[in-house]
N, C-alpha and C positions, 0 to 999 in steps of 0.2 A: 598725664602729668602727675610726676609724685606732690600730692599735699604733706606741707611742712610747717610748723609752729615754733615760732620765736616767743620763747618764754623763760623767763628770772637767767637772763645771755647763754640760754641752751638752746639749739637747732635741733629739731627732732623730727622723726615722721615713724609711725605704726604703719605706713599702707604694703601690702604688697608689693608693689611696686619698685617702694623703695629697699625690702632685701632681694628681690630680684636683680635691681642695679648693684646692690653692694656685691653680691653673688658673680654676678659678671665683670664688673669696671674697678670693685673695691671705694667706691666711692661710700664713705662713713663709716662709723664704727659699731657696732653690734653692741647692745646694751638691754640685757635682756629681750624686753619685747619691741623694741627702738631702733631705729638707725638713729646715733648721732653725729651729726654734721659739723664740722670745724667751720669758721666765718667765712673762710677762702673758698671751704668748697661748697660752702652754700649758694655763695655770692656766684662761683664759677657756675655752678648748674643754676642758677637762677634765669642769666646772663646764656647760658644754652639752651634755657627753656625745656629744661627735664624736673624740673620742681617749682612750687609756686608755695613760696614762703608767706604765711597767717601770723601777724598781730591782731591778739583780739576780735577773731574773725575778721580782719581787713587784707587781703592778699597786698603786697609788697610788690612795689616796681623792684627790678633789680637795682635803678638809681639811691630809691628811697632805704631798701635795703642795705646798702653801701653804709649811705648819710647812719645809720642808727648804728652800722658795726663801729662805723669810722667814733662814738662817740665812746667806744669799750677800747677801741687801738687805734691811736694815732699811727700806727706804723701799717694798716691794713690794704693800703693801696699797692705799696711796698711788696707786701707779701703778698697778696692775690699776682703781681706781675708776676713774679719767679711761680708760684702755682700753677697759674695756668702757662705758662711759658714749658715749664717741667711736662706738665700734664698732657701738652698739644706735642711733646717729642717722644711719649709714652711711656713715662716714667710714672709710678706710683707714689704718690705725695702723702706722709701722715702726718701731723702733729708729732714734736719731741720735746714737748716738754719736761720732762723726765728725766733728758738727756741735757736738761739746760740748754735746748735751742730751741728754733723756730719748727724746723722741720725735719722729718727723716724721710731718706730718699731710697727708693729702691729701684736696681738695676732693671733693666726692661724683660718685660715675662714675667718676672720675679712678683709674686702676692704675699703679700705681708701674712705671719703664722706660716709659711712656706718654707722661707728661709727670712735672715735678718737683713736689713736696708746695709745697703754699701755708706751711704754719707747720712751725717748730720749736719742739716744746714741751717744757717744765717746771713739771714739778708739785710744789706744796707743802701739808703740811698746815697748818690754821690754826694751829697752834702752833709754828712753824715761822718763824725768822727770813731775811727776804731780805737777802742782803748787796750793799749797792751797787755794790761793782767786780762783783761775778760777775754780778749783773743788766746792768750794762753791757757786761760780754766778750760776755752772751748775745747780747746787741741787736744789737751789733756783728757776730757772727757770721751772725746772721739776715739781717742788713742787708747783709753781703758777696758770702750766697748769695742772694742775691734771696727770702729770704724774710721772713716776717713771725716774730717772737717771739710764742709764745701761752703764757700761765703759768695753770694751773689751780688753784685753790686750795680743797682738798678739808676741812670743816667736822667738827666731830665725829659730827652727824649722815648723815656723808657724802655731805653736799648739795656739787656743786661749780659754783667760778662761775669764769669764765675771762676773762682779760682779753688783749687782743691788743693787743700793740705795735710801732707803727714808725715810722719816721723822718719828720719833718715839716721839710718845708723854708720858711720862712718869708718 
């Protein structure tokens, strides 16, 4: 099991291990001597039992782990659904922030430095209002990078439906 450290809201891990996984699944991001892990998918692999995440020397239930992300993003539950949902149909899940969203998605096969993610995603729950300009800056943004807008919108049930957006020229 990869050893991982929760520190100043950075996920990290040195072990072998963990660039062997990054090597094969792409799970984290390479950071010089580091794999760094995004919340989702710390929590994801937590929750698989392929890492055991350290506060302070104290390993993390994956509940407890949640409870501490859940106090940096109230929207983490949210976006762990669509991750592991994404992840469990074999799609490559990264952070986009960059991109002004949640997430960037890569077609299946596809490893990120490979080629570029087909969507940029954002995720909402159903109770949760979209607001028009930020729907449009997203499009926009999507549309500048060559990619598509994908917005998922996660149910109480936790059922989620996804709809993909882009530009049509008429």
């Amino acid at each position: 099991m990869i050893k991982a450290i929760l520190s100043s809201n950075k996920i990290y891990s040195t072990s072998p291990e963990a660039f062997s996984l990054f090597e094969k699944s792409r799970f984290g991001e390479k950071s010089g001597k580091r794999i760094l892990y995004s919340p989702s998918e710390a929590i994801f692999l937590s929750e698989k039992e392929k890492i055991s995440v350290f506060l302070n020397s104290k390993p993390l239930s994956p509940d407890e782990l949640l409870k501490k992300l859940k106090k940096q993003d109230k929207k983490i539950e949210t976006k762990l659904s669509v991750f592991t949902d994404l992840r469990k149909k074999g799609y490559i899940v990264k952070t986009a922030l960059k991109f002004g969203a949640e997430f960037r998605v890569y077609n299946k096969g596809v490893k990120p430095g490979q080629d570029h993610a087909r969507w940029i995603l954002q995720t909402f729950s159903s109770s949760e209002k979209l607001d028009w300009q930020d729907f449009s800056a997203k499009n926009r943004v999507a549309h500048s990078t060559k990619k598509k807008l994908l917005i998922a919108i996660v149910d109480e049930e936790s059922s989620i439906t996804y709809y993909e957006i882009s530009w049509l020229k008429p």
